[in-house]
KOLPATOR-20006 format. One record per residue (C-alpha): x, y, z; residue in one letter; chain; residue number from 1. Coordinates in pm, whole numbers, plus 50000, padded with zeros to 5 digits. Each point is the difference from the previous one (the first is absolute). Layout:
BEGIN
     x     y     z resn chain resi
     X     Y     Z    A     A  NUM
...
# end
This chain:
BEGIN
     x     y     z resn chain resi
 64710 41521 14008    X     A    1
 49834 49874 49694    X     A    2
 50275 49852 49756    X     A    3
 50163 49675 50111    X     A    4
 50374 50031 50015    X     A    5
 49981 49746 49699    X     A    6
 49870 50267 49850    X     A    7
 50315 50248 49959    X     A    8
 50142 50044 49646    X     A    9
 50282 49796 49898    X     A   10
 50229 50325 49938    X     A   11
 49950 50150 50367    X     A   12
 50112 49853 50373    X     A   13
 49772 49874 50218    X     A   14
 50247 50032 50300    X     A   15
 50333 50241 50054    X     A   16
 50208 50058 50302    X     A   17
 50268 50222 50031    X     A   18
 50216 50142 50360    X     A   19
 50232 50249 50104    X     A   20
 50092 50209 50284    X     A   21
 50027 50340 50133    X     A   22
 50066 50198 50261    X     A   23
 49805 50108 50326    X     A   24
 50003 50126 50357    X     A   25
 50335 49834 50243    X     A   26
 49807 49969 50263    X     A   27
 49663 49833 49887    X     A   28
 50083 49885 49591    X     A   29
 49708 49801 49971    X     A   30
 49768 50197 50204    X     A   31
 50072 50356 49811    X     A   32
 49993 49791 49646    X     A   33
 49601 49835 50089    X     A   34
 49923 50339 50117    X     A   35
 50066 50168 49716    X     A   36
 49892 49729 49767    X     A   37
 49647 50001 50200    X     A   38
 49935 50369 49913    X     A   39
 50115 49929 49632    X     A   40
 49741 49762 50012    X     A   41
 49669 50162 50108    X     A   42
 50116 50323 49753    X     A   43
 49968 49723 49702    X     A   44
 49701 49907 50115    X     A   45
 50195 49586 50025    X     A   46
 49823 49774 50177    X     A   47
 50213 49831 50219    X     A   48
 49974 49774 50336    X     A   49
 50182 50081 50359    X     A   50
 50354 49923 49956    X     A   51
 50121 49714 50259    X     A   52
 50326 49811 50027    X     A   53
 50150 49845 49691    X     A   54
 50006 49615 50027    X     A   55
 50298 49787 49994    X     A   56
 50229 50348 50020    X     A   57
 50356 49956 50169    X     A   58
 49978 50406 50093    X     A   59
 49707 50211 50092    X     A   60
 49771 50014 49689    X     A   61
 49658 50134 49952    X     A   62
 49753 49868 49746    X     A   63
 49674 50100 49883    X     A   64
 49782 49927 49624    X     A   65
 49850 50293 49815    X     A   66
 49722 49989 49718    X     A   67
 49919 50290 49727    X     A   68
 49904 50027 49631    X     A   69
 50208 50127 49749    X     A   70
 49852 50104 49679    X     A   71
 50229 49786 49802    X     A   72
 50024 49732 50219    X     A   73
 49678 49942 50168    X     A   74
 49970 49870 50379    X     A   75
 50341 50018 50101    X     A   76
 50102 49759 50352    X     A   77
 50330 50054 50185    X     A   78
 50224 49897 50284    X     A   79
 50274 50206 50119    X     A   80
 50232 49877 50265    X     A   81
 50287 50321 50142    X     A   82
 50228 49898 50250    X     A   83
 50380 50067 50168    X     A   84
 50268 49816 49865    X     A   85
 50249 50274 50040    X     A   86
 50328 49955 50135    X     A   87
 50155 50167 50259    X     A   88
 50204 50222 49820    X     A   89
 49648 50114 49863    X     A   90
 49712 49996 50255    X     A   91
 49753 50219 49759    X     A   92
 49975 49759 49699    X     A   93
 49616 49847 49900    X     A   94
 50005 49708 49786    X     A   95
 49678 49987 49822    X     A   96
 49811 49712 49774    X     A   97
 49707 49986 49780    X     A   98
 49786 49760 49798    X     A   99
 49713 50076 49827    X     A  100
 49689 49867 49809    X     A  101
 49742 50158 49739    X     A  102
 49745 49868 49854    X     A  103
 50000 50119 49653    X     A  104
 50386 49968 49983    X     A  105
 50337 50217 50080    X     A  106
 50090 50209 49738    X     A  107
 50192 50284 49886    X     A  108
 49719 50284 50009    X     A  109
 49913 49865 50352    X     A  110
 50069 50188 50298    X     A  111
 50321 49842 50177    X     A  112
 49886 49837 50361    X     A  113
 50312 50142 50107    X     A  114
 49892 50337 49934    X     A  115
 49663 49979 50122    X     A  116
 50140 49846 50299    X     A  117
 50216 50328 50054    X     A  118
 50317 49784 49946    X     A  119
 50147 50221 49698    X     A  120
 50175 50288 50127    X     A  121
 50351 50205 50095    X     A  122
 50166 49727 50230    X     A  123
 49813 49690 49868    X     A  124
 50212 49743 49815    X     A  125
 50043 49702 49905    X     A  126
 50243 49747 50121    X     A  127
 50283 50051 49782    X     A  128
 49931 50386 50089    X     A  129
 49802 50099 49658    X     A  130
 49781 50316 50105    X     A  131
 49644 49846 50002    X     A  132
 49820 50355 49873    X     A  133
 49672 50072 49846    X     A  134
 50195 50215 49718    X     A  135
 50254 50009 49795    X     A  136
 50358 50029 50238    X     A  137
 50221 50304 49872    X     A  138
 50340 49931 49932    X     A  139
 50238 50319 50012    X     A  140
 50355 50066 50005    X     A  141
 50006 50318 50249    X     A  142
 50026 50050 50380    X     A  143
 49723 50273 49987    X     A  144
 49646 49898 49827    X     A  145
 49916 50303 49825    X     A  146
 49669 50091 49784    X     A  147
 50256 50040 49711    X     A  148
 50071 49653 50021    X     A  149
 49643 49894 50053    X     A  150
 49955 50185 49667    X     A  151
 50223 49750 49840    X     A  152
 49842 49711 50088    X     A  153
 49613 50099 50010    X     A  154
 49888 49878 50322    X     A  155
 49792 50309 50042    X     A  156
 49798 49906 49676    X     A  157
 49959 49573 50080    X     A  158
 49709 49898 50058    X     A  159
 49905 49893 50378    X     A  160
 50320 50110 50092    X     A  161
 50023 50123 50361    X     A  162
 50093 50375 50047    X     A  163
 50389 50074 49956    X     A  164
 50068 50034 50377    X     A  165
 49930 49618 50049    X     A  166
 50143 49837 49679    X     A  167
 50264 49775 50077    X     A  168
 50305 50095 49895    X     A  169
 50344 49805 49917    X     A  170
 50265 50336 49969    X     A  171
 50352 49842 50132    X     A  172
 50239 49786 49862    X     A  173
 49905 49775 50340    X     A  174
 49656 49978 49873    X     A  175
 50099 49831 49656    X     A  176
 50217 49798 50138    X     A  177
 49745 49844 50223    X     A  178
 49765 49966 49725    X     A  179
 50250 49821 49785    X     A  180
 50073 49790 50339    X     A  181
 49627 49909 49999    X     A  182
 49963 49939 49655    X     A  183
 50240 49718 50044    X     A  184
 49874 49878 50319    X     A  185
 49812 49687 49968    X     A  186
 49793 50083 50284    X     A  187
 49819 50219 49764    X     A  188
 49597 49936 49936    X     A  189
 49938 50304 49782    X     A  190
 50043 50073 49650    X     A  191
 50191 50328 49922    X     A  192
 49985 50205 49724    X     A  193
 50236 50283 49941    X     A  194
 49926 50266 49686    X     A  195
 50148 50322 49896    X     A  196
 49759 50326 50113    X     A  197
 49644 50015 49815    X     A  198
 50005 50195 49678    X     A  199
 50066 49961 49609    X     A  200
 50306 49775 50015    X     A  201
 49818 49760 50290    X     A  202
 49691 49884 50129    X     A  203
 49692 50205 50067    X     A  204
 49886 50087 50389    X     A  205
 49682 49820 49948    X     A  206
 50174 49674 49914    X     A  207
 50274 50052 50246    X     A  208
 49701 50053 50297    X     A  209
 49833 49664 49858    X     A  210
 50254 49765 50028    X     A  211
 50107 50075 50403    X     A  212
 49814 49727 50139    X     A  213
 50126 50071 50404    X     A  214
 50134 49661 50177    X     A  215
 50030 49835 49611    X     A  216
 50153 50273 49786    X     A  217
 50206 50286 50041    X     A  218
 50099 50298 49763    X     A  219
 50312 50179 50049    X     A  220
 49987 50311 49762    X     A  221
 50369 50145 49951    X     A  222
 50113 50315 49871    X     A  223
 50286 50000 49777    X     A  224
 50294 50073 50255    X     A  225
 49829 49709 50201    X     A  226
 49964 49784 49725    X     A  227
 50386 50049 49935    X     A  228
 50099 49962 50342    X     A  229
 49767 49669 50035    X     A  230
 50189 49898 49636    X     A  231
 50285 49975 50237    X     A  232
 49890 49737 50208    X     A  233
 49754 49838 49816    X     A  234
 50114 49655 49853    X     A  235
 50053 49890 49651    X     A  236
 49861 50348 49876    X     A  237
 49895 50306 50062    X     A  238
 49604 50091 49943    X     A  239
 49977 50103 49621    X     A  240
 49941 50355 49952    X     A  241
 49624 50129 49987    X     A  242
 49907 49575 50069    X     A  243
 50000 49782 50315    X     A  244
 50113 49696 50158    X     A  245
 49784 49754 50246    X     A  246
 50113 49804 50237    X     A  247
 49746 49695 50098    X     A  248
 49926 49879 50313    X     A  249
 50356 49832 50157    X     A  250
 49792 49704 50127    X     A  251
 50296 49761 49938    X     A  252
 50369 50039 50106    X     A  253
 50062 49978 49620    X     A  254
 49733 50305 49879    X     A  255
 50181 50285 50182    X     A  256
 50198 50111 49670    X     A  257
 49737 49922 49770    X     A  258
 49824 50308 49749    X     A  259
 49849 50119 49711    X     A  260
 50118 50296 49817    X     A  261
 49706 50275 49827    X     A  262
 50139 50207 49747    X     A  263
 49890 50285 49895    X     A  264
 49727 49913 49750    X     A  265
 49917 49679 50230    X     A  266
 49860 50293 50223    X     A  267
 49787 50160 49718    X     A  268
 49808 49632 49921    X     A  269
 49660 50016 50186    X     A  270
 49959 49790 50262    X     A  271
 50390 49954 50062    X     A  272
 49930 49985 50380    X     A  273
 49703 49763 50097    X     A  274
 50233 49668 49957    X     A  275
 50161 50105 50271    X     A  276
 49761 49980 50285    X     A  277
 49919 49623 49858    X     A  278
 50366 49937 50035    X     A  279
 50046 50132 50374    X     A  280
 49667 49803 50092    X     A  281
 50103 49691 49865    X     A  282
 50303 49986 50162    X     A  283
 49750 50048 50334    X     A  284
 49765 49730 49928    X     A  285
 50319 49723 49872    X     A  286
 50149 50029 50374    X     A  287
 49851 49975 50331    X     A  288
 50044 50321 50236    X     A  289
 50213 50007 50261    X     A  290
 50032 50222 50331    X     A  291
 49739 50178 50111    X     A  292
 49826 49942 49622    X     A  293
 49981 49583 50103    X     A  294
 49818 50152 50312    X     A  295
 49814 50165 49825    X     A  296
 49901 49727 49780    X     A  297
 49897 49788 50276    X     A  298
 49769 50208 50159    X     A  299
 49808 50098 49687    X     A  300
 49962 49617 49911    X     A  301
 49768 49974 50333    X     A  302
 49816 50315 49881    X     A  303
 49608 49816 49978    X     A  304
 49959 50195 49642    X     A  305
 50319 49845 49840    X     A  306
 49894 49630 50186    X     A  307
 49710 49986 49846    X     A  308
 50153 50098 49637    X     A  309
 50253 49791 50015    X     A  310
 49967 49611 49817    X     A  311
 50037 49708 50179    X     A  312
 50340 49860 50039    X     A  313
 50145 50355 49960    X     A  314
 50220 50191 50246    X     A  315
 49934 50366 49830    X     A  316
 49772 50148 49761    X     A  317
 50133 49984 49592    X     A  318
 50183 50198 49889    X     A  319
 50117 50063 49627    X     A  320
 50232 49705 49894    X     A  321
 50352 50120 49924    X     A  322
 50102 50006 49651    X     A  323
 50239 49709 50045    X     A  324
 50157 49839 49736    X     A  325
 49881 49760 49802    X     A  326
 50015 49653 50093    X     A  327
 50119 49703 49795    X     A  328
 49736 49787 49896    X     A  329
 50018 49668 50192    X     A  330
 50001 49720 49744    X     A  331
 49637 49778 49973    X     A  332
 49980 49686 50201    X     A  333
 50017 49714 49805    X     A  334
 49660 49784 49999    X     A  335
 49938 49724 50227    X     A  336
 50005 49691 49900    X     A  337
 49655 49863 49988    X     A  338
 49899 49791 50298    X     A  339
 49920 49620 49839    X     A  340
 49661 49896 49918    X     A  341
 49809 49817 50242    X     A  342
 49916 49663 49887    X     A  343
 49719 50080 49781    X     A  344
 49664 49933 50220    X     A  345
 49689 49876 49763    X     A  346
 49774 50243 50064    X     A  347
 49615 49947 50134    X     A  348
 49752 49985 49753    X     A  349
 49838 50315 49931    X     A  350
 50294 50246 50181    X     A  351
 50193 50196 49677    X     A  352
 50301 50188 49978    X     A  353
 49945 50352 50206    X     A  354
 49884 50251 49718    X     A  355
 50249 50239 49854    X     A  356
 50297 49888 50250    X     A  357
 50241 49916 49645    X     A  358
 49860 50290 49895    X     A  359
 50138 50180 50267    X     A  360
 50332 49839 50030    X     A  361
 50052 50074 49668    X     A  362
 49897 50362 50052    X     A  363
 50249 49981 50307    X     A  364
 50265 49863 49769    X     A  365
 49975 50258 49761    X     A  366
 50000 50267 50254    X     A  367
 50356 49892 50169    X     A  368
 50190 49959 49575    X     A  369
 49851 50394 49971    X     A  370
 50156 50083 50348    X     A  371
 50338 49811 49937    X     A  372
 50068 50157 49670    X     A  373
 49889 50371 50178    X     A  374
 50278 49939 50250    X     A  375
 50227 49902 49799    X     A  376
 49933 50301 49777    X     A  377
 50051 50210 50290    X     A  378
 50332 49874 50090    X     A  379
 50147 50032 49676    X     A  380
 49864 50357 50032    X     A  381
 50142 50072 50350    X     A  382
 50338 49852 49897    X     A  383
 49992 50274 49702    X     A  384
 49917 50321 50247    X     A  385
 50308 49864 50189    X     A  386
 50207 50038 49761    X     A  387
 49902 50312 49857    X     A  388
 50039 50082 50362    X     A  389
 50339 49902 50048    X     A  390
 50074 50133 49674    X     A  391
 49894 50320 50049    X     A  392
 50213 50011 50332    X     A  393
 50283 49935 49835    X     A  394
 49972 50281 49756    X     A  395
 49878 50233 50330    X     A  396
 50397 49898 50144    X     A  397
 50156 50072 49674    X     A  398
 49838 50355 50013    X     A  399
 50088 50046 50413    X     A  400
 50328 50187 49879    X     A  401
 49858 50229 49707    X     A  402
 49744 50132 50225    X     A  403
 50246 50030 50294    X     A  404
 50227 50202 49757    X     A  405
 49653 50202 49907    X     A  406
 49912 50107 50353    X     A  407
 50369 50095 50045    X     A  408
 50020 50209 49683    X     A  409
 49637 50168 50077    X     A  410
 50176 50074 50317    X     A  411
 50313 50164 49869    X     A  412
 49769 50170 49744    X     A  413
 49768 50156 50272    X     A  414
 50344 50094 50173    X     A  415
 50137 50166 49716    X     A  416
 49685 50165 49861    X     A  417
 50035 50165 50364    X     A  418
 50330 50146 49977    X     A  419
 49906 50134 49588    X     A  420
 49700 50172 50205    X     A  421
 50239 50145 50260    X     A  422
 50271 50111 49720    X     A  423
 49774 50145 49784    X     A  424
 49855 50186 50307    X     A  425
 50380 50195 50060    X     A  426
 50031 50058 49592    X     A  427
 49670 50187 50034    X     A  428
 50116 50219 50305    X     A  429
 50314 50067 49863    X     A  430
 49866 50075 49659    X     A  431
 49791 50225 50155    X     A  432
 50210 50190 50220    X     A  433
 50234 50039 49703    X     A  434
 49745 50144 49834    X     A  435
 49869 50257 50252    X     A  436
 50436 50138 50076    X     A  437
 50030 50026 49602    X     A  438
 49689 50204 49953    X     A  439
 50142 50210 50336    X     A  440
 50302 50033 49845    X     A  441
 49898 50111 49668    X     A  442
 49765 50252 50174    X     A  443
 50291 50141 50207    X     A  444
 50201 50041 49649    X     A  445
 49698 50168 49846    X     A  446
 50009 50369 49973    X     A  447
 49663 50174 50127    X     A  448
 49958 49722 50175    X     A  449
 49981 49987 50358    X     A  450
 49906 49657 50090    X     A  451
 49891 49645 49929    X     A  452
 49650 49899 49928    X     A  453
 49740 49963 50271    X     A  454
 49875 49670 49779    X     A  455
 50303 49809 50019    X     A  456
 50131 49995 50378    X     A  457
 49669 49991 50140    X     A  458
 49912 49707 50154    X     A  459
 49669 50020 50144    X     A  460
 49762 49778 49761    X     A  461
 49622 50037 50027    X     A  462
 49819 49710 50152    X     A  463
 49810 49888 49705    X     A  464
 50043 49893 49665    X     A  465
 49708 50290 49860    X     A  466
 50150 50246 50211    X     A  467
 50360 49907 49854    X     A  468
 49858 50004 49669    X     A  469
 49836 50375 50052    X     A  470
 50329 50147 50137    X     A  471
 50175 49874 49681    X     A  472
 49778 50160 49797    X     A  473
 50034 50349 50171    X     A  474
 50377 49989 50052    X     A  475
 50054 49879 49669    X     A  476
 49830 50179 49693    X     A  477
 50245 49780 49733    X     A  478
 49809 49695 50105    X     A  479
 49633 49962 49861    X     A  480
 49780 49821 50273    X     A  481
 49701 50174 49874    X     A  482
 49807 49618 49872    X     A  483
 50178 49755 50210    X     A  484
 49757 49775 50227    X     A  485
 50084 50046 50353    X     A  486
 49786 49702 50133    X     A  487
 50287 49668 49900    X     A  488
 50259 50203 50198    X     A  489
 49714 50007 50295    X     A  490
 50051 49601 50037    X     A  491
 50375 50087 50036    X     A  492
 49953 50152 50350    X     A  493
 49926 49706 50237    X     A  494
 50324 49805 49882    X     A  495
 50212 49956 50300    X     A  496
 50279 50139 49705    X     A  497
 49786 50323 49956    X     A  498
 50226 50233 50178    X     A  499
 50302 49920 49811    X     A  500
 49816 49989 49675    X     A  501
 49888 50361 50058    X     A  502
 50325 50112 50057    X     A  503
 50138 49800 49717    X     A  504
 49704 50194 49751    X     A  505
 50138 50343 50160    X     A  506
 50329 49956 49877    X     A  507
 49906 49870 49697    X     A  508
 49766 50317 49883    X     A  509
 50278 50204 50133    X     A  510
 50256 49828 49748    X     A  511
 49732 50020 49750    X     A  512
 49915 50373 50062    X     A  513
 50401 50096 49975    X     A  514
 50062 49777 49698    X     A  515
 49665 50220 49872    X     A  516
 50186 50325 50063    X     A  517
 50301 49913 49897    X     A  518
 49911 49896 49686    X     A  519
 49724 50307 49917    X     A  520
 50291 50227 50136    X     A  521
 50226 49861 49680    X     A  522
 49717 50049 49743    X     A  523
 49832 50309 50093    X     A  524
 50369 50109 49964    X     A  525
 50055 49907 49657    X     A  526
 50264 49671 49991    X     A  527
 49906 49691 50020    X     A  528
 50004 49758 50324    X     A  529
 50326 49785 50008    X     A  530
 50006 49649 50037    X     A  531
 49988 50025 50358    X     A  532
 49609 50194 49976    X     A  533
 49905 49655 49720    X     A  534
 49794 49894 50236    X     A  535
 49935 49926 50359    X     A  536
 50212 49704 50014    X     A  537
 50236 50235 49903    X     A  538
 49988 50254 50218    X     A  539
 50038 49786 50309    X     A  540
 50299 49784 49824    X     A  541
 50171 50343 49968    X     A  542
 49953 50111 50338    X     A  543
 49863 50329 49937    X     A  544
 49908 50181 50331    X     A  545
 49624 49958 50141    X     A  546
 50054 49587 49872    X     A  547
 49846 49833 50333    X     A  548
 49955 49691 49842    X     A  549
 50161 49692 49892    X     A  550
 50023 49956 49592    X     A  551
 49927 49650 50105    X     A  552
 49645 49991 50105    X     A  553
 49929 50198 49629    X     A  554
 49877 49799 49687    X     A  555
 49949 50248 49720    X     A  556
 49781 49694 49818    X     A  557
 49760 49717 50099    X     A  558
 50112 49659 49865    X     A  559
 49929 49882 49623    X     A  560
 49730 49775 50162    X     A  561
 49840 50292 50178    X     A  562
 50018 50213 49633    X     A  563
 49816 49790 49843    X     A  564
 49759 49831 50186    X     A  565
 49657 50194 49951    X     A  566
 49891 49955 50335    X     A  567
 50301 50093 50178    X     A  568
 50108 50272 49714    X     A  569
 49650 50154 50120    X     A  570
 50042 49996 50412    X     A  571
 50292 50235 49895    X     A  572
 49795 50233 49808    X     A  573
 49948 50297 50186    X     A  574
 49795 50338 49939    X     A  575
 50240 50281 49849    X     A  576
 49927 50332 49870    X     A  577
 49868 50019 49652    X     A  578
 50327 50201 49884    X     A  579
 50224 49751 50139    X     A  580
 49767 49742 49789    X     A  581
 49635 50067 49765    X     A  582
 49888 49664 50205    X     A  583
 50050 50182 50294    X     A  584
 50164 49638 50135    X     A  585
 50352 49877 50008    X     A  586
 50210 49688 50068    X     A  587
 50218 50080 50275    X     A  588
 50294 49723 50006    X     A  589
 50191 50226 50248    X     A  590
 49977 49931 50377    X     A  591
 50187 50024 50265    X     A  592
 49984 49698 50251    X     A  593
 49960 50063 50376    X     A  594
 50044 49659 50089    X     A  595
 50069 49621 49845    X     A  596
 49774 49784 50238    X     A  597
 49639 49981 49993    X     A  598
 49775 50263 49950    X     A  599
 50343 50146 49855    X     A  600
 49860 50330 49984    X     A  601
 50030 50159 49598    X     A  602
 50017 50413 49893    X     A  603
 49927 50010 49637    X     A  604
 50122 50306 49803    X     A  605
 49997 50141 49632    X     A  606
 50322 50257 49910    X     A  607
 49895 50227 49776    X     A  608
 50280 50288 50061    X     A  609
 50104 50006 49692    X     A  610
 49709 50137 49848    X     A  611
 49995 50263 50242    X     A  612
 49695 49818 50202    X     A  613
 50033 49870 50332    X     A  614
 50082 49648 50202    X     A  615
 49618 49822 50033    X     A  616
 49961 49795 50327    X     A  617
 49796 49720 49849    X     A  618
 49921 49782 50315    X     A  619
 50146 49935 50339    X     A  620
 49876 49693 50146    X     A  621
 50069 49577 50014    X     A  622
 50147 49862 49722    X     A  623
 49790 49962 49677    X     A  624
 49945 49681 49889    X     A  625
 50271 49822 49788    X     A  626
 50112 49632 49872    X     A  627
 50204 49973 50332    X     A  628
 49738 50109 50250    X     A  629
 49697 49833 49839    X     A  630
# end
């Protein structure tokens, strides 16, 4: 070892413990855990010595120390202490303690002793009964884990994740409920935070796998039925859609209930996440372990490496000093009174004064007015922070009940916003299916004609947007696909929404292609289209036969904003041909929208019917950029 443990940074711990328990073999606990833990060992390539019986244990414990270096942390020194202290009703349970030194310092990019010491895994908790995991825990609301649910949350994508067969997942309504149970439980020693699933409304997988420190922090990552059956049982408040909440380390009775909330953009700061190791590992080093941990403790103090390190007079090596608060100045000591003069004693002849010594009481003097009027400076300045402080905690209660009322109203909102997306769902089937029995209907009452079209009851879509796109273009010679860009629709097709989209674009160049013909029908026939045949609004508002779509995902215009605006006016410029316009480009304001959340998929059209041309398919793809989205 070559740094001195005096040497570790101030904003990293010298010194963490942490425990739990899990479970092992009935008939040998202890024996089947060492085992297993020995093998762990030598595949880490962990140093470690022969484990022998735990001192001072009530039950049978085994001990042993093990040594490795991290790259983070440098020479890393341990003592781990497993032992029965089960009860009878459950003769398989391990309780399990850990303390831990490094020499350069614990912090959050180090590798957890707990995982190194193959202590995070399925089974392995802490005491309160927080999974103890080396990745993000998966918080569902089904009975049966399926990859369609994985998809939701992004396990498969997070980085060090283990495969999906061993990710620990929370499914039942008994599994939130002991979560919330342990979340209260003052037993608890590790920080819990619980976020909605990665993606564009929450945090990213790489900061998610960052912040799961096993033994210290925990990440519970819930889907959105979880996260509205946990909003059940949760106290105070639910967790804020697309943000978080984190529960600290319960070390006192009083911490249990205790959070922060993350909103949203809270997530989307950098950095949002590395306070949060600092706060569980504070919490570690301001109390002393207890169970197997305070064995633990013990038996690394006698370790000769951490002897030798340690100053005199002190029981354990330093560790970062907790960010207490600040302490009131005591008030200076008044000066002593001067001791009397000793009768004055003629001096010999030829002995003077010691040189300089006024001098230097003077100096000395001097020194101690300087100091005086320092502490007194800082005293006026601590009583100032403390009331800012108390201030400021004053205005925090007065605010308590607006942001309650916030996280209650983004919860209603998110519940709502649901039910629009499950109504709007039903409007488009019906709309639909009225659409396909009027055109049937029509078709029946048609003379010469002995049957519906093929293009409107089919329901087989391709499996790509390009192919979509090129069966459009053959079915479908009143729509003019000839110079729109296939490749934005490309980035459309790994959407978990693609499917539905697809179907959605179907419908909506089968409306387009029977408004077409409907419309050419009237003025290759000499009258004049009726209001009905205006425009594609209003054709669908008139429920003409072959109408598959809602009138309500149509806008025949952009915004006044997007009109004018240059740079937006000119991302909904597309290529036409040169007898539709001399430019041979066209606004298209048009567009039909397959969806309202983000990438809210766009299809941007020109009508130029009237002038016995064709409908232009401008673009198919994300939505352009406008004052909303940018």
């Amino acid at each position: 070892m070559t740094a001195p443990a005096a040497a570790v940074r101030a904003d990293r711990f010298a010194r963490l413990w942490m425990r739990g328990e899990l479970h092992s073999s009935p008939t040998d606990p202890v024996g089947a855990v060492v085992t297993h833990l020995t093998e762990e060992f030598d595949a880490a390539d962990v140093t470690f010595r022969p484990w022998k019986p735990a001192k001072g244990a009530a039950d049978r414990s085994m001990a042993t120390t093990a040594s490795w270096r991290d790259p983070d942390a440098g020479l890393v020194v341990a003592a781990l202490v497993v032992g029965e202290r089960a009860g009878p009703d459950e003769p398989d349970r391990v309780e399990w303690g850990c303390s831990a030194y490094a020499d350069h310092g614990w912090s959050g990019a180090a590798d957890s002793p707990a995982a190194t010491l193959a202590l995070a895994g399925a089974g392995v908790r802490d005491p309160s009964g927080v999974p103890v995991f080396a990745g993000p825990v998966i918080a569902a609301d089904a009975p049966n884990w399926t990859e369609l649910e994985t998809s939701e949350i992004g396990a498969s994508e997070m980085p060090g994740s283990p495969p999906l067969g061993r990710l620990i997942v929370m499914a039942t309504a008994d599994d939130h409920e002991r979560l919330t149970r342990a979340l209260a439980d003052p037993a608890r020693t590790t920080g819990v935070l619980i976020t909605a699933a990665p993606g564009p409304a929450g945090p990213t997988p790489d900061e998610l796998a960052a912040t799961v420190w096993p033994g210290l922090c925990t990440v519970v990552v819930a889907s959105a039925r979880a996260r509205k059956s946990l909003a059940r049982r949760l106290p105070q408040r639910p967790v804020p859609v697309g943000g978080a909440r984190w529960f600290a380390p319960a070390t006192r009775a009083g911490d249990a209930a205790r959070d922060v909330v993350f909103s949203k953009a809270a997530l989307r700061r950098p950095g949002w996440s590395e306070p949060l190791f600092a706060n569980c590992a504070t919490a570690c080093v301001r109390h002393a372990p207890t169970g197997p941990a305070a064995e633990a403790a013990a038996l690394l103090d006698e370790h000769p490496l951490l002897r030798r390190l340690a100053a005199p007079g002190d029981a354990a090596v330093p560790a970062r000093p907790p960010a207490l608060p600040v302490p009131r100045l005591p008030e200076p000591d008044p000066p002593k009174p001067a001791p009397p003069k000793p009768p004055a004693v003629p001096e010999p002849s030829g002995q003077a004064e010691p040189a300089g010594a006024k001098a230097e009481l003077a100096r000395l003097r001097e020194a101690h007015q300087r100091l005086c009027e320092q502490h007194r400076q800082l005293r006026d300045k601590h009583q100032r922070t403390c009331t800012q402080v108390t201030s400021l905690d004053e205005q925090l209660q007065q605010t308590r009940p607006q942001l309650n009322l916030l996280a209650d109203l983004t919860a209603e909102n998110d519940t709502l916003l649901a039910e629009n997306q499950r109504l709007s769902a039903e409007r488009d089937t019906a709309v639909r299916e009225r659409g396909i029995l009027a055109h049937r209907l029509a078709a029946l009452t048609r003379a010469g004609q002995a049957g519906p079209d093929a293009a409107v009851v089919t329901d087989t879509v391709p499996g790509s947007m390009r192919e979509l796109l090129a069966q459009a273009a053959d079915q479908y010679p009143l729509l003019d696909f000839t110079r729109l860009d296939p490749d934005p629709s490309d980035r459309l097709d790994h959407h978990p929404k693609a499917d539905g989209w697809r179907r959605k674009l179907a419908d909506a160049f089968t409306s387009l292609h029977h408004y077409a013909t409907a419309k050419r029908r009237c003025l290759d026939n000499g009258r004049p289209p009726g209001p009905d045949l205006a425009t594609f609004y209003a054709f669908l508002t008139s429920g003409h036969p072959g109408a598959l779509i809602s009138a309500h995902i149509i806008a025949m215009s952009e915004s006044d904003m997007s009109e004018r605006n240059h740079r937006y006016r000119q991302a909904r410029t597309f290529p036409v041909d040169p007898s539709t316009d001399p430019s041979g480009r066209a606004f298209m304001g048009a567009h039909i929208k397959l969806d309202t959340l983000a990438p809210a998929p766009r299809v941007h059209f020109l009508d130029v019917l009237a002038d016995r041309a064709k409908i232009h398919i401008g673009y198919v793809g994300e939505h352009l950029p406008s004052a909303r989205t940018n």
